[in-house]
C-alpha positions as CSV (number, residue, x, y, z in Angstrom):
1,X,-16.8,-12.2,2.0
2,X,-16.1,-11.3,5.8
3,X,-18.1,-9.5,8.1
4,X,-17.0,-5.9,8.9
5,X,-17.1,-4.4,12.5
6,X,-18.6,-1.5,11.9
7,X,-21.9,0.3,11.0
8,X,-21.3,2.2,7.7
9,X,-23.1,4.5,6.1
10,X,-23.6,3.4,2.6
11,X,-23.3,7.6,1.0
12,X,-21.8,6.8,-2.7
13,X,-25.1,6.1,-5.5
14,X,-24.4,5.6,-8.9
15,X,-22.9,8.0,-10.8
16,X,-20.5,9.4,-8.1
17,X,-17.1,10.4,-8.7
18,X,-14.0,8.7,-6.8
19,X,-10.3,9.2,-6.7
20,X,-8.0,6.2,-7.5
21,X,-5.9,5.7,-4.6
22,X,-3.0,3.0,-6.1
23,X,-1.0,3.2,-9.3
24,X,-2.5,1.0,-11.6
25,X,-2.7,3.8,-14.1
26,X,-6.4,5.3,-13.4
27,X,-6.8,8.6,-12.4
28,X,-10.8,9.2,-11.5
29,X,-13.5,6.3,-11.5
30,X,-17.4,6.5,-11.6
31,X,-19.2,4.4,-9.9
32,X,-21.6,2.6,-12.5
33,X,-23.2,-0.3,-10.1
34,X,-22.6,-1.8,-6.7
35,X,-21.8,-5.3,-6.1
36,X,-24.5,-7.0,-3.7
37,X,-26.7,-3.9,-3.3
38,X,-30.4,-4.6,-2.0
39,X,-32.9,-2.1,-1.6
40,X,-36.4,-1.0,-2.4
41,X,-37.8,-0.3,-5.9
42,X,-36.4,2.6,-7.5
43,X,-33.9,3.1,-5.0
44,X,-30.5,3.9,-6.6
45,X,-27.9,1.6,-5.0
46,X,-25.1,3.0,-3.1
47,X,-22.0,2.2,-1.5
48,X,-19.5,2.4,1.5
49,X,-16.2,1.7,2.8
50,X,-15.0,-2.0,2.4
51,X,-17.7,-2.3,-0.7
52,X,-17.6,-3.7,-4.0
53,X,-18.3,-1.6,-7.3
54,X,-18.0,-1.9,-10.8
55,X,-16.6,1.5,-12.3
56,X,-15.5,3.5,-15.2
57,X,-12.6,5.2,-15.6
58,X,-12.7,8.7,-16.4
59,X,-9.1,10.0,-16.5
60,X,-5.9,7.4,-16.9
61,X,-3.8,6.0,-19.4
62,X,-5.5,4.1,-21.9
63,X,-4.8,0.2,-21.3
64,X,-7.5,0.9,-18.2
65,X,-9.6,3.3,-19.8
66,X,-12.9,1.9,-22.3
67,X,-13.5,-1.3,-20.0
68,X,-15.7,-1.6,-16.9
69,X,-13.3,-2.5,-13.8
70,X,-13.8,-3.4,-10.6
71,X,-13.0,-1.5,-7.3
72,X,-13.0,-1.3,-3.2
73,X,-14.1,1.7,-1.6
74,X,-11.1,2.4,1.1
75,X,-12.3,5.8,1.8
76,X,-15.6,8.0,1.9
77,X,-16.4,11.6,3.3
78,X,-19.5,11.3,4.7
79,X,-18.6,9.7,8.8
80,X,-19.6,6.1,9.9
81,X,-19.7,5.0,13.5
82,X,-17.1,1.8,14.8
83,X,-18.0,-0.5,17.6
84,X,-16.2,1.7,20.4
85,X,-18.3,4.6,19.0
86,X,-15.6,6.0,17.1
87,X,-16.5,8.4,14.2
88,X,-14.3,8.5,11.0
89,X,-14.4,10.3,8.1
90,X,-11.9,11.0,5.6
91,X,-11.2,14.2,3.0
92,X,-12.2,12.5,-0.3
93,X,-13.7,10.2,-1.5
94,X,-10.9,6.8,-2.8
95,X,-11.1,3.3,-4.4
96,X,-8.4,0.5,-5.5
97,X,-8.8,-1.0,-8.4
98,X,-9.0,-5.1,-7.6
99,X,-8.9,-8.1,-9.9
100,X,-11.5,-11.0,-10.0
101,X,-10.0,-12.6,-6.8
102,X,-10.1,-9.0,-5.3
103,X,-6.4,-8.6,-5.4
104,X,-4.5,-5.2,-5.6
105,X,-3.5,-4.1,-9.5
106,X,-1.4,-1.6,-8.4
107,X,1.3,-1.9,-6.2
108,X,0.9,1.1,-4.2
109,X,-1.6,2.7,-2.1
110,X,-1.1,6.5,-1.6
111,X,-3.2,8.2,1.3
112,X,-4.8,6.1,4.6
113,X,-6.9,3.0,4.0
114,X,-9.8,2.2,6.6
115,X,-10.0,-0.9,8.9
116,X,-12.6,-2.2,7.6
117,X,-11.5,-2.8,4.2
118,X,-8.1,-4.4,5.5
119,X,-10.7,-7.0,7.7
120,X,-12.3,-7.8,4.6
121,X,-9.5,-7.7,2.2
122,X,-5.9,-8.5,3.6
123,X,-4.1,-8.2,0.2
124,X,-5.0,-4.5,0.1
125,X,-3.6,-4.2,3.6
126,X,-0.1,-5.6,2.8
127,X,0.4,-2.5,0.4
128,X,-1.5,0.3,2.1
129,X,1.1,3.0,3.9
130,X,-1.5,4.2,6.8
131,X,-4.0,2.1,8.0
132,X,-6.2,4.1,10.2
């Protein structure tokens, strides 16, 4: 997995709620553990923009519901600082559900995507409309 290019502030534990940005069919998604997390003893894991996380879905149609999926953050509220010393932040927080070779299932990405998670995953930048 590639380096990203900026700082970001990792603001999404377990448990939070996220909206699914592509049409694959899921609607919300709860985060139920983060892919590569390393922290301290009892400290819940959390997760940023360009990260990976195993999720739930909580509203979709049924052949994605009652199976743990996999998703990339491309969004997150909370503002993280780029190299030029940029600040972005988004209005909500937004995943796309990937496969196991981190490739799009839908086919469409509705709302902006970050940078960083087209520098780490190119395939989700071929079908994002804004990439900001």
């Amino acid at each position: 997995m590639k380096a990203i290019s900026a700082k970001i502030t990792k603001t999404l534990p377990v448990g939070a709620s996220l909206v699914c940005a592509d049409n694959s069919g899921a609607k919300v998604l709860e985060i139920i553990a983060v892919r590569g997390f390393k922290g301290k003893r009892r400290t819940k894991p959390t997760a940023g923009v360009a990260s990976i996380v195993s999720c739930k879905v909580l509203k979709g149609s049924q052949k994605v519901m009652h199976e743990v999926q996999r998703a990339v953050i491309i969004r997150q509220r909370k503002e993280y600082r780029r190299a030029n010393g940029m600040r972005i932040l988004f209005e909500d927080n937004a995943a796309v559900l990937v496969t196991e070779k981190f490739e799009p299932k839908g086919t469409l990405i509705k709302g902006p995507v970050a940078r960083e998670v087209v520098e780490r995953f190119p395939a989700i930048g071929k079908i994002a409309s804004i990439i900001v």
